[in-house]
N, C-alpha and C positions, 0 to 999 in steps of 0.2 A: 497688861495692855501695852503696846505697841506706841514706842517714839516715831514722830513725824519727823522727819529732818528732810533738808535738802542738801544734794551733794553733789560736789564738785570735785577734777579734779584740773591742776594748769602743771605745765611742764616748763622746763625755764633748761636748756643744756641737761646735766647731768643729773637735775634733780627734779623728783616728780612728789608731787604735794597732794594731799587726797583732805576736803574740806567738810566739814557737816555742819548746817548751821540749821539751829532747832530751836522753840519757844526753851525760856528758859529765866537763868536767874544773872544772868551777865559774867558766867566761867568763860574763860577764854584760856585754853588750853593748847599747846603744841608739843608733841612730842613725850606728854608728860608732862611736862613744865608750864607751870604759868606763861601766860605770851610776855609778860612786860619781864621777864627772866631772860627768854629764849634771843628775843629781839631786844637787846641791852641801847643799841647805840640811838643817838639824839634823834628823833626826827622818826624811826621807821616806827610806833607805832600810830604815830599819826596818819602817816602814809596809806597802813595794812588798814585799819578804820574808816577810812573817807567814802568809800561807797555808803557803810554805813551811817556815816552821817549825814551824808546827800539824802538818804531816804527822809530825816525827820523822826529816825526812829532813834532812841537809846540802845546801847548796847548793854545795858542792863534787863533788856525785855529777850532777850537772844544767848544760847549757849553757843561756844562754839571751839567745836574739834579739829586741829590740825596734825596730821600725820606728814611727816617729812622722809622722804629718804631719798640718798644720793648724795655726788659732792655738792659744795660747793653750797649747800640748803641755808646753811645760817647766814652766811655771807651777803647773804642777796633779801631784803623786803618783798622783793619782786615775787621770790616765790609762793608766798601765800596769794591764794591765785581769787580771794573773796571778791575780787571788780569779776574776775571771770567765771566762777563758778554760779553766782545770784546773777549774773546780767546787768550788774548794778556801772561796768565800767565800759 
């Protein structure tokens, strides 16, 4: 049977981020990596999250896949592009 997901993708300069976010058990993956690995520094996973916690939802209810490539991808919260890919921002 066939995943539902919705996808997204945001551009930020040299980095282009491709998002999936689908019913799930609360994975939050990038690149491979756990998110709260990828995005180490204070402050950004709060950031990359706040759409979804605007909705009221858990992100325990939500998988979600992040593919990065390009420069500059880790450097920036900004390019996880989830306010732009769900409409949520």
């Amino acid at each position: 049977m066939a995943v539902q997901y919705y996808e997204g993708i945001g551009r930020r300069k040299e980095c282009t981020a491709r998002v999936r976010v689908m019913s799930g058990s609360g994975q939050f993956i990038v690149n491979g990596k756990p998110a709260e690995e990828y995005f180490s520094r204070f402050g950004d996973m709060e950031t990359i999250l706040a759409p979804i916690d605007a909705t009221g939802e858990s992100l325990k209810n939500f998988d979600i896949s992040v593919v990065a490539k390009g420069g500059g991808c880790k450097r920036s919260n900004r390019i996880c592009p989830i306010r732009d890919c769900t409409g949520f921002g």
